[in-house]
MMTF fields as JSON, N, C-alpha, C and O atoms, coordinates in Angstrom:
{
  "mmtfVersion": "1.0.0",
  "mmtfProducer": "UNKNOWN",
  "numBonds": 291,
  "numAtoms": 292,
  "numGroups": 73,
  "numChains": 1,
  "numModels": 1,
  "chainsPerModel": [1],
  "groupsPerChain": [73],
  "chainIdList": ["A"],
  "bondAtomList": [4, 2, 8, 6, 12, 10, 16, 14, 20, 18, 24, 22, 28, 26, 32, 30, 36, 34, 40, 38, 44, 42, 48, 46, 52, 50, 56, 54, 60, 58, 64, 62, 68, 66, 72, 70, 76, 74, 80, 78, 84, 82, 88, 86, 92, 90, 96, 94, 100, 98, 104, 102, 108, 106, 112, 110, 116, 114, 120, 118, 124, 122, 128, 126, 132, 130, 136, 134, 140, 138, 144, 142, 148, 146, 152, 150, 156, 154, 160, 158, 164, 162, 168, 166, 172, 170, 176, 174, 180, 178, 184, 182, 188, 186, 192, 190, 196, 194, 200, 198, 204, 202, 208, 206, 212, 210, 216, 214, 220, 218, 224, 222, 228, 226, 232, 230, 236, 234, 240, 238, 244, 242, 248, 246, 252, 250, 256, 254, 260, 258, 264, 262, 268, 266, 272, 270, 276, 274, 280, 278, 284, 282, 288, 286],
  "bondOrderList": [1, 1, 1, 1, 1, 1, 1, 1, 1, 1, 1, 1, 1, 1, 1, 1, 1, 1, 1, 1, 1, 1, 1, 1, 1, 1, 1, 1, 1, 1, 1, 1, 1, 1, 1, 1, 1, 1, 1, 1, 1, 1, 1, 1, 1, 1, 1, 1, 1, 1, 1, 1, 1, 1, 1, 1, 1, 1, 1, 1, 1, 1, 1, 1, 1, 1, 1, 1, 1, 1, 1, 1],
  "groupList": [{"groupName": "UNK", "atomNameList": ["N", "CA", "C", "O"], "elementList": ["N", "C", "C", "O"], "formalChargeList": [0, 0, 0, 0], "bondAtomList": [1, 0, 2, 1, 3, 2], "bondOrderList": [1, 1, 2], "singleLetterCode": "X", "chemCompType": "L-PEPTIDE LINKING"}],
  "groupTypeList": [0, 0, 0, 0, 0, 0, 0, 0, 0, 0, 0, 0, 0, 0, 0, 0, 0, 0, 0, 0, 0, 0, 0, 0, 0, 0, 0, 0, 0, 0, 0, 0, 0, 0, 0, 0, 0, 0, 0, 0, 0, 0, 0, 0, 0, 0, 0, 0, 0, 0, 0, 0, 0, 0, 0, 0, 0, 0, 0, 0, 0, 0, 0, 0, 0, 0, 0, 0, 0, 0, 0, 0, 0],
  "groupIdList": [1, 2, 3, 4, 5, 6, 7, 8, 9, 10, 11, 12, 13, 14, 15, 16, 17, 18, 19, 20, 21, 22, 23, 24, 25, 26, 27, 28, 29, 30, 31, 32, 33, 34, 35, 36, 37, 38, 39, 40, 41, 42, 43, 44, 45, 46, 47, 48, 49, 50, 51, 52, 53, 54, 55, 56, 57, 58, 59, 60, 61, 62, 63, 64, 65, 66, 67, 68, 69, 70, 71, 72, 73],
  "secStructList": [7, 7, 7, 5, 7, 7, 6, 6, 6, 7, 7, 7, 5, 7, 4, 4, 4, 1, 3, 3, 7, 7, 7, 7, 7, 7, 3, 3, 7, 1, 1, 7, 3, 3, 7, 7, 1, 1, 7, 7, 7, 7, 7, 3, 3, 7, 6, 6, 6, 1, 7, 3, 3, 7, 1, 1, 7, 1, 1, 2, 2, 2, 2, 2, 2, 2, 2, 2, 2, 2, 6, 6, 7],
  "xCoordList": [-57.539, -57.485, -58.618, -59.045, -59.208, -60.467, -60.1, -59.349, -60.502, -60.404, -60.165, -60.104, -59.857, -61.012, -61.279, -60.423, -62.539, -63.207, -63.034, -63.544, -62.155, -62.365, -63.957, -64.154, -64.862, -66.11, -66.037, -67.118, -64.751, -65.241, -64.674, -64.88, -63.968, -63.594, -63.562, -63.474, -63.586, -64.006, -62.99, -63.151, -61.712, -60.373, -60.769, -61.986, -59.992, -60.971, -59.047, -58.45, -58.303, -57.34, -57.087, -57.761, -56.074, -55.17, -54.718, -54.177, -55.247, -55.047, -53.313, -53.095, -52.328, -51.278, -51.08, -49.86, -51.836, -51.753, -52.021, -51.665, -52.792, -53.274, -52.764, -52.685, -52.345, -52.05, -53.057, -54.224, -52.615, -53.469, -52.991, -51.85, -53.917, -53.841, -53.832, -55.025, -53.325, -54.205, -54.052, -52.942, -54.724, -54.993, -54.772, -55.335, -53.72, -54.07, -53.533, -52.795, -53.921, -53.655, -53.465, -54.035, -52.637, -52.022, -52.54, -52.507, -53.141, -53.858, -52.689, -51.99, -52.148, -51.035, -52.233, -53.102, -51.7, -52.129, -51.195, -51.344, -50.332, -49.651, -48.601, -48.148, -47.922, -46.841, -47.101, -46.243, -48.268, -48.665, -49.487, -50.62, -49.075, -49.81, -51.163, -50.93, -52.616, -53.58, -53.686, -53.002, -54.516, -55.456, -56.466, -57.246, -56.622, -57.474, -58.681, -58.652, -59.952, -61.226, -61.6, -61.743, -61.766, -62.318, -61.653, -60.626, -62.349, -61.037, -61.515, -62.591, -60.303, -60.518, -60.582, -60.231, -60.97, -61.273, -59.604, -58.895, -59.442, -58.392, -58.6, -58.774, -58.624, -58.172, -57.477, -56.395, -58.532, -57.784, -57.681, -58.601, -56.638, -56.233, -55.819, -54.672, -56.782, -56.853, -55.66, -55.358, -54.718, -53.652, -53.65, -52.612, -55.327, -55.712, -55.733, -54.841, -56.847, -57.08, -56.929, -57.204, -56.378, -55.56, -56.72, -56.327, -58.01, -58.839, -59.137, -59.327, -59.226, -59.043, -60.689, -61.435, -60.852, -61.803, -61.99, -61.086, -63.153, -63.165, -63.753, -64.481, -63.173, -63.882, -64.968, -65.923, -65.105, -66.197, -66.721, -66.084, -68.096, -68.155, -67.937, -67.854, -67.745, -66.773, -67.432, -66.786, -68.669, -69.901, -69.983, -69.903, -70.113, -70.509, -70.573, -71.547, -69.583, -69.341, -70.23, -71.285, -69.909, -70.88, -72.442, -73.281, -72.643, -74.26, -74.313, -75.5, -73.637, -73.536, -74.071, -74.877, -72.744, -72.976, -74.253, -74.735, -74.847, -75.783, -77.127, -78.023, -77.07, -78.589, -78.302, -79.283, -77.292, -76.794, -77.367, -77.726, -77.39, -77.299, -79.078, -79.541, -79.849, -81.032, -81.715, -82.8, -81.386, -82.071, -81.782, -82.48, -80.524, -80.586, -81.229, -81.278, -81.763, -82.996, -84.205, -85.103],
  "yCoordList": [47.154, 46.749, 45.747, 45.033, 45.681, 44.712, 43.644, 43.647, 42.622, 41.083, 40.874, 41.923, 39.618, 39.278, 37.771, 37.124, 37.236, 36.02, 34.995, 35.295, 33.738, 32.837, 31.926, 31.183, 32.217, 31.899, 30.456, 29.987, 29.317, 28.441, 27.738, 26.55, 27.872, 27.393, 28.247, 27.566, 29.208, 30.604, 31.021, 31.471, 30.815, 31.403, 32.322, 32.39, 33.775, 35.047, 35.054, 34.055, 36.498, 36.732, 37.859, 37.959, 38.955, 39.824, 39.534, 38.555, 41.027, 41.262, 40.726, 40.119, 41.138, 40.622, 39.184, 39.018, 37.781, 36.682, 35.942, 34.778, 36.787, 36.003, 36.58, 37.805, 36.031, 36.553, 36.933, 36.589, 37.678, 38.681, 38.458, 38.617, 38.106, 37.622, 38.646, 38.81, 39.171, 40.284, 39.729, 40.042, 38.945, 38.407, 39.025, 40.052, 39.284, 39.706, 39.366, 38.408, 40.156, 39.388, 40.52, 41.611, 40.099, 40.675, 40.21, 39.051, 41.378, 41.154, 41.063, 42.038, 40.351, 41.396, 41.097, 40.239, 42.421, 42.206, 42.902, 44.122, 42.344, 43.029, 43.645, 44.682, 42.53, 42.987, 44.211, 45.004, 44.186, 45.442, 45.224, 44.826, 45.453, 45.039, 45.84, 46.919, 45.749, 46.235, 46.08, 45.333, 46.753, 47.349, 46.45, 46.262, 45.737, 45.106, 46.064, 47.011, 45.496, 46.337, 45.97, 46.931, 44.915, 45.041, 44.744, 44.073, 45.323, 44.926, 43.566, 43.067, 43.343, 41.919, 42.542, 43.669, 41.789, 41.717, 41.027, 40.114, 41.652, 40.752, 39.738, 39.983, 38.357, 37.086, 37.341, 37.883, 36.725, 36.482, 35.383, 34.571, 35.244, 33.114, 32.769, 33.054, 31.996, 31.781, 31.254, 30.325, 31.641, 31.072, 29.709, 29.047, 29.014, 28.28, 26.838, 25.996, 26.877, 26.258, 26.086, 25.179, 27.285, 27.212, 28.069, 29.145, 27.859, 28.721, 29.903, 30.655, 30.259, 31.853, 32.009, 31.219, 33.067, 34.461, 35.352, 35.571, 36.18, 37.359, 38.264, 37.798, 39.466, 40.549, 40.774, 40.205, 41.527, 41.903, 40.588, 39.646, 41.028, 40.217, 40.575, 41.79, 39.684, 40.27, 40.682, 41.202, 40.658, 41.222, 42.592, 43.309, 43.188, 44.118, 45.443, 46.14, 45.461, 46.77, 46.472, 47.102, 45.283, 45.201, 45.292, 45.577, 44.957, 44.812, 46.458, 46.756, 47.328, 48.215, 49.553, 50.483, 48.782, 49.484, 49.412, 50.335, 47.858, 47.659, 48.386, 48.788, 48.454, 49.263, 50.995, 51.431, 51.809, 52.899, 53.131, 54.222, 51.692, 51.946, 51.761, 52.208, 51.054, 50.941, 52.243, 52.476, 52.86, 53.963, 55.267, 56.273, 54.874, 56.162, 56.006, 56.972, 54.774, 54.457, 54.971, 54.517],
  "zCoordList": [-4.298, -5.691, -5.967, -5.06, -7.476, -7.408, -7.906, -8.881, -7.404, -7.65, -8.599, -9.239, -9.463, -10.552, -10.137, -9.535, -10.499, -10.065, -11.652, -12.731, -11.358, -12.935, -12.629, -11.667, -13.642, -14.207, -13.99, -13.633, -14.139, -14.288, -13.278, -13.527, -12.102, -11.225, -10.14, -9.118, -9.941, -8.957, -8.093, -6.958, -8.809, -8.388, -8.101, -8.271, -7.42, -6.901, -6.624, -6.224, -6.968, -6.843, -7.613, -8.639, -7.308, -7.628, -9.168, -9.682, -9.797, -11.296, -11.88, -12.928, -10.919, -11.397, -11.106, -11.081, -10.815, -10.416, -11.536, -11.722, -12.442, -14.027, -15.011, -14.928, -16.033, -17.443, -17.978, -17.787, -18.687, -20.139, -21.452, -21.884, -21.977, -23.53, -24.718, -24.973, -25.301, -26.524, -27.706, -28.137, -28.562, -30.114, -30.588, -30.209, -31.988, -33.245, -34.49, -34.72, -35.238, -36.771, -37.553, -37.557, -38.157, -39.863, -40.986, -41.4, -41.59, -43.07, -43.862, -43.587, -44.716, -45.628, -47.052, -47.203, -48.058, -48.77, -50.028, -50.109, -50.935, -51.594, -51.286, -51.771, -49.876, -49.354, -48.295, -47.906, -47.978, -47.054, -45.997, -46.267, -44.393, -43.908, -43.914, -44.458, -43.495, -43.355, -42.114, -41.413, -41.795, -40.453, -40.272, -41.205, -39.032, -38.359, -37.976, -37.19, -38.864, -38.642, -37.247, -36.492, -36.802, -35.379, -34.151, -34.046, -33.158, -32.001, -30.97, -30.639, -30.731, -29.875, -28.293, -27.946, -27.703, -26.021, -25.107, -25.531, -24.11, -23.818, -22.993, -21.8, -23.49, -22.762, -21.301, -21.073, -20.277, -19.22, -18.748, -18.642, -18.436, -18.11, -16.974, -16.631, -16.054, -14.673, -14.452, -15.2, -13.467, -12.7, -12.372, -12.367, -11.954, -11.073, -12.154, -12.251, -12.785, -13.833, -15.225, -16.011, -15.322, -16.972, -17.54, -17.99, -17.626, -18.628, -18.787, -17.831, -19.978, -20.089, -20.559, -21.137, -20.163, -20.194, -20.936, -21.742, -20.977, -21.464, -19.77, -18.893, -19.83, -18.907, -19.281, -18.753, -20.14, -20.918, -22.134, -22.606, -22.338, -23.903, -24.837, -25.015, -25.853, -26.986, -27.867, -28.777, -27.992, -28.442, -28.101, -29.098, -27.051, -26.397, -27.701, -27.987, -28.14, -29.363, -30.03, -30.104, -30.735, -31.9, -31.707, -32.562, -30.277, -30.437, -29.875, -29.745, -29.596, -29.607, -30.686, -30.66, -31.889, -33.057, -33.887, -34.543, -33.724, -34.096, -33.644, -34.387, -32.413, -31.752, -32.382, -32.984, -32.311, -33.098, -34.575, -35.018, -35.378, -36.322, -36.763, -37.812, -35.773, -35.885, -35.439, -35.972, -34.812, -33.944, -35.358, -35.481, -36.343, -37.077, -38.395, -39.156, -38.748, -39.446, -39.388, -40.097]
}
């Protein structure tokens, strides 16, 4: 199974040893909820030291969508 390593203290341990975070939010609008346009990254929060993470960056899509959207210019 693969590690994961915390960035700021260098815990190095088993995926089930840390919590996982997932953010989100409710638009309401008119008594209705709406749909969250973008997606969040999930928070991971070191066992060791308390601080949480991203796996990935939370960027990654967007600068994604962005190079996509330059290339069809």
């Amino acid at each position: 199974m693969k590690k994961i390593k915390c960035p700021y203290c260098g815990y190095e341990g088993d995926p089930k040893e840390f919590t996982f975070i997932y953010e989100s939010v409710l638009y309401l609008a008119d008594h209705e909820v709406l749909p969250e346009e973008r997606e969040r990254p999930i928070v991971v929060v070191c066992p060791k030291c308390g601080r949480g993470f991203f796996l990935e960056s939370p960027y990654k899509k967007l600068v994604e969508k962005i190079k996509t959207e330059d290339y069809e210019k």
